[in-house]
N, C-alpha and C positions, 0 to 999 in steps of 0.2 A: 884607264877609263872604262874599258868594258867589263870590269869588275862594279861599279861603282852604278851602272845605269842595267835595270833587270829589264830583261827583254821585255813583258808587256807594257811597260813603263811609255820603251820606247817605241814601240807599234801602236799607240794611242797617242804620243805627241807625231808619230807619221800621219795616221789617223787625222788627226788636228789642221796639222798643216795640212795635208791634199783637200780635205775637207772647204781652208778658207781661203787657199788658192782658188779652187771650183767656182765659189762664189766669189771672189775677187774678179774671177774672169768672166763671170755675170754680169756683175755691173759695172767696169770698166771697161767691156768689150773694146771700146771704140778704141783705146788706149794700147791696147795688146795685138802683138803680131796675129794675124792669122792662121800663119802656120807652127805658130810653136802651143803644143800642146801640153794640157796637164801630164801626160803618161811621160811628156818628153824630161821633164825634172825629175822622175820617178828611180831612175839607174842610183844617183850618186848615193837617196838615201838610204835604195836597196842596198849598198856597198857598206854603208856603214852599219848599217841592221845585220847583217848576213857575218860580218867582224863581229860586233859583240853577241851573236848570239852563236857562233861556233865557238868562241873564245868562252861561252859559256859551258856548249854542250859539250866539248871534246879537251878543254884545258889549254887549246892551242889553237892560233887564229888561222883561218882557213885566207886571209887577206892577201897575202903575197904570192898563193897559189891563184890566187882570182884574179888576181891585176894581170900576174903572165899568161894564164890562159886568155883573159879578156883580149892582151896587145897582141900575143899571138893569133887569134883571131882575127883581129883586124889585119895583120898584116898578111894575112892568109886570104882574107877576102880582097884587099888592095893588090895581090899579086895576080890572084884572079881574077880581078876585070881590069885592071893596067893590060895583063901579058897575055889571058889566053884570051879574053872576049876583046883586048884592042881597044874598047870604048872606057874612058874615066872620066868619068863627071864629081868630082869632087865631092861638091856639098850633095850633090843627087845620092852619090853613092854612102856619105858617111852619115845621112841620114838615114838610108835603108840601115846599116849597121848601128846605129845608136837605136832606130826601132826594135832590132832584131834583138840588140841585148834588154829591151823594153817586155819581151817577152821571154825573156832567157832566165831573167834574174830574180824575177817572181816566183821564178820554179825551182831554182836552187834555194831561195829563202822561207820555199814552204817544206821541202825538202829537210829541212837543218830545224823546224818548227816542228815537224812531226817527232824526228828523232827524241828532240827534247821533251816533247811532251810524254814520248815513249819512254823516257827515262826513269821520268818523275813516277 
């Protein structure tokens, strides 16, 4: 599959959809959680963008090293407020973590965007 789909392809159907998510969330407001946010659907398609475009750039999918550093991290942050800060709040906490790779994965995926482009 990530031979089959060229990475601008798929950064314009990303494009697309956040696009009429945005405006889906315009005018169904009343319809839509309040706290779940556009950026918050943002991770999975980074995952799948950051797959086919390392699979492009490098020959080899950067995916299985992404998922273990991503669960290790979480379980690095879930050891750290279980055992040394004492306080776990669950959804509090694995929303601060689902934000954090909200910003994490955008930077790996411009990251593996530049290379490529540096290729070319």
């Amino acid at each position: 599959m990530a031979q089959l789909i060229a990475w601008p392809i798929l950064l314009g159907i990303s494009i697309i959809i956040f696009t009429g998510l945005f405006f889906i969330r315009r005018t169904f407001y009343r319809f839509i959680p309040r706290n779940l946010q556009i950026a918050d659907l943002l991770p999975p398609v980074l995952v799948l963008n950051i797959h086919v475009l390392s699979f492009q750039t490098t020959g080899w999918s950067i995916f299985p090293f992404l998922m273990i550093t991503w669960l290790l991290l979480l379980l690095a942050f879930v050891m750290y407020r279980g055992f040394i800060t004492q306080s776990f709040n669950f959804r509090k906490d694995m929303l601060t973590f689902w934000r954090f790779s909200t910003l994490i994965l955008p930077i790996v995926y411009l990251l593996f965007l530049v290379i490529n482009l540096l290729k070319l």
